[in-house]
C-alpha positions in Angstrom: 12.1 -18.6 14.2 13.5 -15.7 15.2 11.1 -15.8 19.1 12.1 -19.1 19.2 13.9 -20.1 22.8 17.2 -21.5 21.1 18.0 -18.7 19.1 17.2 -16.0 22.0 19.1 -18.2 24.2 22.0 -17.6 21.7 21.1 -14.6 21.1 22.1 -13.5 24.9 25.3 -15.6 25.0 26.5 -13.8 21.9 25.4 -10.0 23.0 26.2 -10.5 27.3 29.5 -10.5 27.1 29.6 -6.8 25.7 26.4 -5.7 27.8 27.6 -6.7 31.2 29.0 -3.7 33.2 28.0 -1.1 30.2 25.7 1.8 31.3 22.5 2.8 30.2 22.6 6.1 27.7 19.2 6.3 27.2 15.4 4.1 26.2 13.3 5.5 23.7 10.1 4.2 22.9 8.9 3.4 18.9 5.3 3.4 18.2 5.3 0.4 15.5 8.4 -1.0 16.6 8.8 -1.6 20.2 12.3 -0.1 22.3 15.6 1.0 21.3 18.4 0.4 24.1 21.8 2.4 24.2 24.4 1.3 26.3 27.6 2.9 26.6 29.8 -0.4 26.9 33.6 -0.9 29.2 35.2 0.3 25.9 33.2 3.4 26.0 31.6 2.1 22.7 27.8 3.2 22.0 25.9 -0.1 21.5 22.3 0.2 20.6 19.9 -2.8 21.1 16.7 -3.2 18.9 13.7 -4.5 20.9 10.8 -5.5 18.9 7.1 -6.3 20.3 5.4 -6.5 17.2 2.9 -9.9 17.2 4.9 -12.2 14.6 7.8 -9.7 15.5 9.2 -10.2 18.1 13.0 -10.5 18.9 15.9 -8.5 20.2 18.9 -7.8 18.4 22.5 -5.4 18.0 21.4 -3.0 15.7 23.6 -2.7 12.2 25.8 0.4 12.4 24.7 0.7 8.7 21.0 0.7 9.8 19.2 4.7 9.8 17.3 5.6 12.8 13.5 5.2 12.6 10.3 7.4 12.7 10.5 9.9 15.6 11.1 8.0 19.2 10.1 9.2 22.7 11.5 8.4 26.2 10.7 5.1 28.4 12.2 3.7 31.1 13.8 7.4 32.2 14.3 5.5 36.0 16.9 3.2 34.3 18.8 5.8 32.5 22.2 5.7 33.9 22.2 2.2 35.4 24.8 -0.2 35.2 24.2 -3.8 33.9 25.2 -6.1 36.1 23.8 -9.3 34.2 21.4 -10.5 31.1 20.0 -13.8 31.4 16.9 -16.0 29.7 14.6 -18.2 31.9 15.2 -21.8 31.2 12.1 -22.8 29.2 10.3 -19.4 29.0 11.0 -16.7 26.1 11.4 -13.7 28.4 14.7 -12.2 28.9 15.8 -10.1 32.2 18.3 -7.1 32.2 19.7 -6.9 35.9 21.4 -3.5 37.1 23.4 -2.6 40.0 20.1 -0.6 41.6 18.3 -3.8 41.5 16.0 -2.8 39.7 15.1 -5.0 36.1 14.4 -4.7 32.3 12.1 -7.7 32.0 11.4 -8.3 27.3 8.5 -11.1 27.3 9.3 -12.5 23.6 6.0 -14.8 23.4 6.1 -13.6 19.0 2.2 -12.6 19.7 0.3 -9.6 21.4 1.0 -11.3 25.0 4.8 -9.7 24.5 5.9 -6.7 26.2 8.9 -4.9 28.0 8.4 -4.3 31.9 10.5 -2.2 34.0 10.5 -3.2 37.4 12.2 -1.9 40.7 13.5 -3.7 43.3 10.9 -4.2 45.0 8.9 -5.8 42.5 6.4 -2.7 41.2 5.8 -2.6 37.7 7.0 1.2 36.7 6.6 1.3 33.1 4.9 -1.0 30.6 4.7 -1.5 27.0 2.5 -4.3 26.4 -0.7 -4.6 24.3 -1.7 -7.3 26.6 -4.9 -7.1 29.0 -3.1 -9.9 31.6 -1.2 -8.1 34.3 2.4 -8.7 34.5 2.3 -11.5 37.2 0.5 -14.0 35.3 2.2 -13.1 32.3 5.3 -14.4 34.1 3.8 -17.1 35.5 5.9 -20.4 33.4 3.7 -22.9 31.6 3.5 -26.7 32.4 4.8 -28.5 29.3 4.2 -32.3 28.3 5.4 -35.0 27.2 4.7 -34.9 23.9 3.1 -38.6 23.8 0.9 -37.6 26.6 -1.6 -35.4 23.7 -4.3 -36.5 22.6 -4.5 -39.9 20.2 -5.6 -37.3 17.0 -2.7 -34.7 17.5 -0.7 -34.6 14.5 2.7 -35.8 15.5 4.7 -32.2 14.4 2.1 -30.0 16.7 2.4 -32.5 19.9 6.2 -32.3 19.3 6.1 -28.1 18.6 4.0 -27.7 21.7 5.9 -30.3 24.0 8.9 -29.8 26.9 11.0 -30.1 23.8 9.9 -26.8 22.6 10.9 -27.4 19.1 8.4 -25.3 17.7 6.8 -25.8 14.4 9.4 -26.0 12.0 11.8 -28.0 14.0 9.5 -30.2 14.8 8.8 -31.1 10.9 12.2 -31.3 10.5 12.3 -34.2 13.0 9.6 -35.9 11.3 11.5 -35.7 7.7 14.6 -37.0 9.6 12.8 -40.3 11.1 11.0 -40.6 7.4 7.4 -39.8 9.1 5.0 -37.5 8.1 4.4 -34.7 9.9 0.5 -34.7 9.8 0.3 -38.9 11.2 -2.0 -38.8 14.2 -0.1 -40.0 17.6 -2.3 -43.3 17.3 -0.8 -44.2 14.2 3.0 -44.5 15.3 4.2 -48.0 16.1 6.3 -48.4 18.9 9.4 -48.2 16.4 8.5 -45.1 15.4 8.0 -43.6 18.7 11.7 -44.6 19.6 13.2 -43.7 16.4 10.9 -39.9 16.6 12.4 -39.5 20.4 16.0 -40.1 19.8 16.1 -37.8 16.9 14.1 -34.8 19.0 17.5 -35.2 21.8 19.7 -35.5 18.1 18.3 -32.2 17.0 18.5 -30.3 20.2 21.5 -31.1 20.7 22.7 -29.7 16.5 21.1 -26.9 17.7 23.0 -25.8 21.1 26.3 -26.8 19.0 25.3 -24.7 16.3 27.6 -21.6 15.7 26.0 -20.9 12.4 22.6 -18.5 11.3 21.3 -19.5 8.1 18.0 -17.3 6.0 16.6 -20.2 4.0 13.9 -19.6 1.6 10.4 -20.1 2.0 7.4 -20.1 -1.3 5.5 -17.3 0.3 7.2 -14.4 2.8 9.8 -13.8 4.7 12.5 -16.6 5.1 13.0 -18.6 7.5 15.7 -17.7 10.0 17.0 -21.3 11.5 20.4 -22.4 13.4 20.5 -25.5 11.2 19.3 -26.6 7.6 16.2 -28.0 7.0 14.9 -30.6 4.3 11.5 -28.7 4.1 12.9 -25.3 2.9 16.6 -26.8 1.2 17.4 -23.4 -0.8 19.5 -20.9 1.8 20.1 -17.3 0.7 22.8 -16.1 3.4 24.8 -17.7 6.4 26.1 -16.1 8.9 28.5 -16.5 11.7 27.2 -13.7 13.9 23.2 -14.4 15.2 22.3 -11.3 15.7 23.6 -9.7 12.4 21.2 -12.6 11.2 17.9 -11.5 12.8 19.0 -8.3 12.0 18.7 -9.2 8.0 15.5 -11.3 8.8 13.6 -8.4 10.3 15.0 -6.2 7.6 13.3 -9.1 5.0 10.1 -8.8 6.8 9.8 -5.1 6.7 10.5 -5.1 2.8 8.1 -7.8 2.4 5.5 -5.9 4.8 5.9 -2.9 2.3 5.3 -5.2 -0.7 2.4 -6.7 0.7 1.0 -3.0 1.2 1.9 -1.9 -2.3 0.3 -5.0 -3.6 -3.0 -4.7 -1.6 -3.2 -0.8 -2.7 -2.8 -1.8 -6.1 -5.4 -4.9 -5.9 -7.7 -2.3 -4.8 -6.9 0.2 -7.4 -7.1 -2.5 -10.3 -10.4 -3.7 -9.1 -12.3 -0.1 -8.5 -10.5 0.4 -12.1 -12.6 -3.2 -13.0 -15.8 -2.1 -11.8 -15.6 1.4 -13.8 -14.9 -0.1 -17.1 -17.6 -2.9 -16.1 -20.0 -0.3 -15.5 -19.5 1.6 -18.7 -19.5 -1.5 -20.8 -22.9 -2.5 -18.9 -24.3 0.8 -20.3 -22.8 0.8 -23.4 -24.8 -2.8 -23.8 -28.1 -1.3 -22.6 -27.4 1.5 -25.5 -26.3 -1.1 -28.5 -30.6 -3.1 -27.0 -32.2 -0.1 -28.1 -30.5 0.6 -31.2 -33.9 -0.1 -33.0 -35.5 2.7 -31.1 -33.7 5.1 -32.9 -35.7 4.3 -36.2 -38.7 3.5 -34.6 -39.0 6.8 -32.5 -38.2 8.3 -36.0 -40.6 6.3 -37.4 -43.9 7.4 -34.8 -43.1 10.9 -34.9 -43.2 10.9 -39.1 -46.7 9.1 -38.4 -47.9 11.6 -35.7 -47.2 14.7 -37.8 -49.2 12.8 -41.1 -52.2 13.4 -38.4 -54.9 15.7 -39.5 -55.1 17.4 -36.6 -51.6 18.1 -35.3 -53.1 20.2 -31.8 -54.8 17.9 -30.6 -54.2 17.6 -27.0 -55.6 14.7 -24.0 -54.7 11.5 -26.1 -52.5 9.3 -24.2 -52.2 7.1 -27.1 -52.8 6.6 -30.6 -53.1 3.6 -32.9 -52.3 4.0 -36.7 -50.9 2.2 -39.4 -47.7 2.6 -40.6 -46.3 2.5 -44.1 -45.8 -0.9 -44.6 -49.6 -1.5 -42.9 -48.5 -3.1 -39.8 -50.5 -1.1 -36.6 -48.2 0.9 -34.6 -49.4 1.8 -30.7 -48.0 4.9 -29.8 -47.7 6.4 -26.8 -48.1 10.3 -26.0 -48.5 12.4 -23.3 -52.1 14.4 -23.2 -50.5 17.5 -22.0 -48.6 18.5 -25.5 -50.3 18.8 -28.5 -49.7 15.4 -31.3 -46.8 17.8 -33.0 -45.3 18.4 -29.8 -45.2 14.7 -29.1 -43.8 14.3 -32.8 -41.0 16.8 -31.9 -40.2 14.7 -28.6 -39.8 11.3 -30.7 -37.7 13.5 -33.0 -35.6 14.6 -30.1 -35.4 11.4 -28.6 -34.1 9.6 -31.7 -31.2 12.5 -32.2 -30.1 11.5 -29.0 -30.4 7.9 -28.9 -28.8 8.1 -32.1 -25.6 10.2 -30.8 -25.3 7.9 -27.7 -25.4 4.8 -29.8 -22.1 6.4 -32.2 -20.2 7.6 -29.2 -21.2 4.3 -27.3 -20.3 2.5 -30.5 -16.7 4.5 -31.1 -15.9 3.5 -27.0 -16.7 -0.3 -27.6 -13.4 -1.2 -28.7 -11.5 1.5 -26.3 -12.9 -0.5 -23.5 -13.0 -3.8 -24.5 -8.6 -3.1 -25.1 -8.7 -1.4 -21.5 -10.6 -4.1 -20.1 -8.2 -6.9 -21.1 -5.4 -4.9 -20.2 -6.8 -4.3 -16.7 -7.1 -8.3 -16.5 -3.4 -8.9 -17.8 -2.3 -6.4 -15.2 -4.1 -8.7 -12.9 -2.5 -11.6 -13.7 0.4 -9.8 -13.2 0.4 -8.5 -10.0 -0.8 -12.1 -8.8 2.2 -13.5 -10.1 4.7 -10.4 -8.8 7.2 -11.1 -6.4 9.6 -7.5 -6.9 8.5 -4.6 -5.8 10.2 -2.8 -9.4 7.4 -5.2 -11.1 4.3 -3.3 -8.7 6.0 -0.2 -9.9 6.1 -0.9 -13.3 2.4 -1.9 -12.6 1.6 1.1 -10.9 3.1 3.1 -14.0 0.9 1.7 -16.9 -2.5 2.5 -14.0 -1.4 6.3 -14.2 -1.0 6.3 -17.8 -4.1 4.6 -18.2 -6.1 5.9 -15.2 -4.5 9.2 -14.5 -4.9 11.4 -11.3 -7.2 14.3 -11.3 -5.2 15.6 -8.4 -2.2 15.4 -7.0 -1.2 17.3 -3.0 1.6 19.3 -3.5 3.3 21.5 -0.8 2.0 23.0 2.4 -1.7 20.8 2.2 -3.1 22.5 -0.9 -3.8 20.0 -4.1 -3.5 20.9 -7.8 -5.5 19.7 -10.6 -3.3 17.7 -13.2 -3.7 16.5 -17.0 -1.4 14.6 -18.9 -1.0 15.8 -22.0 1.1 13.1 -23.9 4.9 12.6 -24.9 5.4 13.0 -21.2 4.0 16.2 -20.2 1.9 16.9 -17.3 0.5 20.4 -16.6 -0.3 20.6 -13.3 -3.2 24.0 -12.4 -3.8 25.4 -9.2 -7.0 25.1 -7.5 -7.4 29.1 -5.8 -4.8 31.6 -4.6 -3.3 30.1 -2.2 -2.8 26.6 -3.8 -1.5 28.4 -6.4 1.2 30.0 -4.3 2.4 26.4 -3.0 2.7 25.0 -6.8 4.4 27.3 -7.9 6.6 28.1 -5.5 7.1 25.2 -3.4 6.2 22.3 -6.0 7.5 23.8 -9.5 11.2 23.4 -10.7 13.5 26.7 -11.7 13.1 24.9 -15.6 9.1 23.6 -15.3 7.4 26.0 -17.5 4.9 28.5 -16.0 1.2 29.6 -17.3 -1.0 32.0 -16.7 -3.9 34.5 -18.2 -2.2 37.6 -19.4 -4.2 40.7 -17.7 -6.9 38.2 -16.3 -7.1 36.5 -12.9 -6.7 32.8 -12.8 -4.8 29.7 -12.4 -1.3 29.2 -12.2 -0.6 26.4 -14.7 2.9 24.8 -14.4 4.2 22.3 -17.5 6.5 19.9 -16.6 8.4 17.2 -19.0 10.8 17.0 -21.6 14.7 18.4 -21.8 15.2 21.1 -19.7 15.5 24.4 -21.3 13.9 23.7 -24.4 10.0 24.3 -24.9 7.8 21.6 -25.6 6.0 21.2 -29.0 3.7 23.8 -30.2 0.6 21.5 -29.8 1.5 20.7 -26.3 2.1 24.6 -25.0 -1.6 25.1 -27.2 -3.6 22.3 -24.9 -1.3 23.7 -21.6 -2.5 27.4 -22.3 -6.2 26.4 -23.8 -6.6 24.3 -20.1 -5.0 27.2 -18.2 -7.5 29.7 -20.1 -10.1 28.0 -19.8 -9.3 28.0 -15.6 -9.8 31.9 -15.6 -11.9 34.7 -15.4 -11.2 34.7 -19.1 -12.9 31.8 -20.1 -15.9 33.7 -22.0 -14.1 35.2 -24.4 -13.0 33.2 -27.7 -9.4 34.1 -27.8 -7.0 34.5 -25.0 -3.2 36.0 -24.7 -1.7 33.2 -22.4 1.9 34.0 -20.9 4.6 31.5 -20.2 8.0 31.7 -19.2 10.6 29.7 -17.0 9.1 29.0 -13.6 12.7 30.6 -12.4 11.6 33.6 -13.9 8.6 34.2 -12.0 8.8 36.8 -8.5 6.5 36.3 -6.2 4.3 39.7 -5.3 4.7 40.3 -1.4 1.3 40.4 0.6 -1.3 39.0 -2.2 -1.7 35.8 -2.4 -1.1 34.3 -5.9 0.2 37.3 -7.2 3.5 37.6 -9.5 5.5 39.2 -11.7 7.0 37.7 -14.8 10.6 38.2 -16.5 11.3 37.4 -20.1 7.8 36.5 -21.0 6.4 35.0 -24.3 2.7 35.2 -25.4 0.4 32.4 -27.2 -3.1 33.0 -28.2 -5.2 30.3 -27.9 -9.0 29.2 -28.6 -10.9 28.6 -25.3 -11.9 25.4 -25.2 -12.5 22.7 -22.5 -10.3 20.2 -20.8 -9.8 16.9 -22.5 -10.2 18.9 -26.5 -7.4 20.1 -28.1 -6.7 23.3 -29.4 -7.0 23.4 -33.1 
């Protein structure tokens, strides 16, 4: 409840004090926050005020000195730069806050928590000069204040914690249900159901409440199932678990924002992820579909072995123009065959020949990847699970992890826009190849490390391959460097010929050749020859 009227109305007793007389350093303008103020206060102190606007966002606050600045800011409000505050005040039953300064003119925060809020800076003599407000609705009717009712004046149906939220009381939602739990009545009772008792009883403990809330001089984050938490000035039964208390409000709102943007970012990891696992879903689906379709025909395989043995016992084996023929097979049952008249009956015996070699080489690899993918695809429904039931960002990571192991990147961008193709090649290598001359500039001098290991075609053009894992300083396994220099052959002008000369050496050892792109020289270089042979098979 951070927008909510009692706590903004705290928030400015706490903060004016400080603020009045200090002088305006400078306003700058964030594009997903809102504004930052800096005041230069009678001690000659630099306070900085964080404004935000965001719908579901909005408060103001003393920024933590432990707190880094944000994204790039611009300037806003440049006519108030330099004025003094004279005071700082919040309407009486409206969320917007006014800044007053000895020119007159006024910083005007409409804290409404949706897309209605805005800042306004106005001069003297009443002109809107700069604006930061999503809303459509000019600035006088936004300020115009609302006629609140009694709350037994709603309608008969309205539940008895929304007429009580949305009343003169201004309790707002959650205060509201705490009233309700006080007096012992449920929060979702229709109006028309309360005796006359219960009316009494409700409207003595709204004053009760109020009043706990102006005498408050506590903050307290209490914890809610799903978000955020709650920020409130006093405990509630609804949400009885409170992770911190504090003394000072606006070191509270401070935390509560700083909750929200963490849980903003897991939200965003989550949904990335959600998406990932479920494009990851629909692949191993798909595969397992076709592998299903493959397993149906396994018969054919035999039976297009079996027509083609019967075409070629034909007697005449040129024979063109049938578009079928009916004969019987061994066994005696009639087999319907089906040709094409353009090829001769051998030809068409050749074809079912054909056809079964490759139905029958499908079905074995289709047959070796059942299990593979049944495992992945019971994995990808654990990790599922999982990420429903994650509530740490460390357990998205971890998450995260196992999808790159399982699903790795084809690419990666490294430095300066340019994007390198990658391959993991087990016990935690990853060789990483560049793409043309200039990304391979950028990977290996702006992404590689002075101890990644380097790759390239000795006496050929080609790729720059760099080989990153293990200790540094020692080479990685023989069969590793073997698939790193195979892959980085096979990325060459080399890659017709059956043996290559591959040269690797410490990326620190590598010197850059001035004016051709993709160019070095190497120092202390080492040669392995290698059998050219595509990504994804090893080098035996």
């Amino acid at each position: 409840m951070i927008a909510h009227h009692a706590t903004l109305s705290r928030l400015v007793r706490e903060i004016a004090p400080e603020l009045v007389h200090s002088r305006v350093l400078r306003l700058l303008q964030y594009p997903r926050q809102g504004l930052v103020l800096e005041v230069s206060n009678s001690s000659q102190e630099t306070v900085i005020i964080d404004i935000w606007l965001r719908p579901g966002l909005t408060t103001f606050f003393r920024r933590p000195p432990y707190w880094a600045e944000l994204e790039t800011a611009r300037p806003w409000g440049e006519e108030l730069w330099g004025a003094e505050l004279r005071a700082l005040t919040l309407h009486p039953i409206e969320r917007w806050i006014e800044w007053l300064f000895h020119t007159g003119d006024r910083l005007v925060l409409l804290l409404f928590g949706t897309s209605q809020s805005g800042a306004f800076s106005i001069a003297a003599d009443g002109t809107v000069r700069s604006c930061l407000s999503k809303a459509q609705t000019p600035y006088e009717q936004l300020c115009r204040p609302r006629y609140l009712p009694d709350w037994k004046t709603f309608d008969a149906q309205t539940p008895l914690y929304q007429a009580l939220a949305r009343s003169a009381y201004q309790l707002g939602t959650f205060y509201a249900r705490e009233v309700c739990y006080r007096c012992g009545v449920e929060p979702e009772i229709p109006l028309a159901q309360l005796s006359g008792a219960e009316r009494s009883k409700v409207e003595a403990e709204a004053h009760h409440l109020l009043q706990e809330i102006a005498q408050s001089s506590t903050a307290l984050l209490l914890r809610r199932p799903q978000g955020p938490p709650l920020l409130s000035l006093i405990p509630l039964r609804e949400y009885p678990d409170c992770i911190a208390a504090f003394l000072s409000l606006h070191e509270a709102v401070a935390e509560r924002v700083r909750h929200t943007l963490r849980f903003e970012e897991f939200q965003r990891e989550r949904t990335e992820l959600q998406k990932r696992l479920q494009r990851y879903q629909r692949q191993v689906g798909k595969r397992l579909a076709d592998i299903e379709v493959h397993l149906r025909h396994a018969t054919r395989v035999e039976l297009y072995r079996l027509w083609g043995s019967l075409l070629l016992s034909q007697p005449d084996l040129c024979q063109r123009g049938l578009e079928q023929l009916e004969v019987q097979d061994w066994w005696g049952n009639l087999q319907r065959i089906l040709l094409n008249p353009a090829w001769t009956i051998r030809e068409n015996a050749e074809h079912y020949f054909q056809q079964a070699r490759r139905m029958e080489t499908s079905l074995r690899y289709a047959q070796s990847c059942l299990p593979q993918l049944q495992q992945l695809q019971a994995e990808l429904q654990h990790m599922q699970q999982q990420l429903e039931q994650a509530t740490l960002r460390h357990q998205l990571r971890d998450i995260a992890r196992r999808l790159d192991e399982r699903f790795p990147p084809r690419e990666v961008p490294i430095q300066q826009g340019q994007r390198a193709r990658v391959f993991p090649l087990g016990r935690g290598f990853v060789l990483y190849v560049g793409k043309d001359a200039f990304s391979n500039d950028a990977l290996t001098f702006g992404f590689a490390r002075p101890h990644d290991l380097f790759l390239h075609v000795r006496g050929s053009p080609g790729a720059h391959g760099i080989l990153r894992g293990g200790r540094k300083g020692e080479l990685p396994p023989p069969n590793i460097l073997q698939q790193a220099a195979a892959i980085v052959a096979y990325y060459s002008t080399a890659r017709t010929t059956a043996m290559v000369a591959v040269s690797y050496t410490w990326r620190k050892y590598v010197r850059k050749v001035k004016g051709v792109p993709g160019a070095v020289r190497l120092e202390r270089e080492e040669i392995v020859w290698v059998r050219l042979t595509a990504p994804g098979v090893k080098n035996r």
